[in-house]
C-alpha positions in Angstrom: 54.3 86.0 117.5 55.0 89.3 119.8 56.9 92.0 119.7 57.9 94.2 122.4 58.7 97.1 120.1 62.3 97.4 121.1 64.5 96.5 118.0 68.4 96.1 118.9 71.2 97.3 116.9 74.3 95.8 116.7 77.7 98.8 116.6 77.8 98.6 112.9 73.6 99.0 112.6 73.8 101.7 114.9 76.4 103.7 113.7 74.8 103.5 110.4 71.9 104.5 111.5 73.1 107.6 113.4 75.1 108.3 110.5 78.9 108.2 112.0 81.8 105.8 112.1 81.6 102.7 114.7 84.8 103.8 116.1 82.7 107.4 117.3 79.8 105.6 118.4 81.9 103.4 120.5 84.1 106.5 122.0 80.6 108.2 122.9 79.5 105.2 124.8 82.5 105.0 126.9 82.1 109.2 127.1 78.2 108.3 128.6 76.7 109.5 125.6 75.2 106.5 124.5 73.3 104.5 126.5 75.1 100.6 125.2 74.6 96.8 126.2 77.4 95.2 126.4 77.0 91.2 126.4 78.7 88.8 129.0 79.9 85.4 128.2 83.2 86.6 125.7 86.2 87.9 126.2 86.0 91.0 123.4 83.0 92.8 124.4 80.1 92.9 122.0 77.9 96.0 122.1 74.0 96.2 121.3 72.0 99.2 121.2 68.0 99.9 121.4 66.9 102.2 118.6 64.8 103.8 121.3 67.9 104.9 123.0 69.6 106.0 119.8 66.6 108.1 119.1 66.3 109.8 122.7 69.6 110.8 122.4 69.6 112.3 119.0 66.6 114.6 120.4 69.4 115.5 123.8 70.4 119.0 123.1 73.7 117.9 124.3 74.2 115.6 122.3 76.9 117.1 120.2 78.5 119.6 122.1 78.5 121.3 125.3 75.9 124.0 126.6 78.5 126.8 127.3 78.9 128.8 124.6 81.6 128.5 122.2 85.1 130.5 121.9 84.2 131.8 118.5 80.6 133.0 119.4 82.2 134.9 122.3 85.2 136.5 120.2 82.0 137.5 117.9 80.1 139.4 120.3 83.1 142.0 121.9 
């Protein structure tokens, strides 16, 4: 038996894994910051995610936020 390596999540697994609430990681999919699989064939649509992608994402710097700097941290410097 073979593996390819690539072990697939479904949105419960995944949001688990990343630590957040199904409903978030389904909003950041739909945002672009998740790479997701949706599957054909039903009329709700079923997500699956590769823990590879998970994991290149958590290492994104801009993953979880934006890279201009925040309204506090500018107040803070005047």
């Amino acid at each position: 038996m073979t593996t390819t390596g690539t072990e697939w999540l479904t949105a419960t697994e995944a949001a688990k894994y990343l630590r957040i609430q199904p409903r978030t990681l389904l909003l950041w999919v739909r945002q672009g910051k998740v790479k997701g699989y949706a599957l054909s064939g039903t009329k709700r649509r079923i997500w699956r995610f590769r823990m590879t992608d998970l994991d290149t994402n958590l290492l994104a710097p801009d993953m979880l936020g934006s890279s201009q700097p925040s309204v506090l941290l500018a107040k803070g410097e005047q």
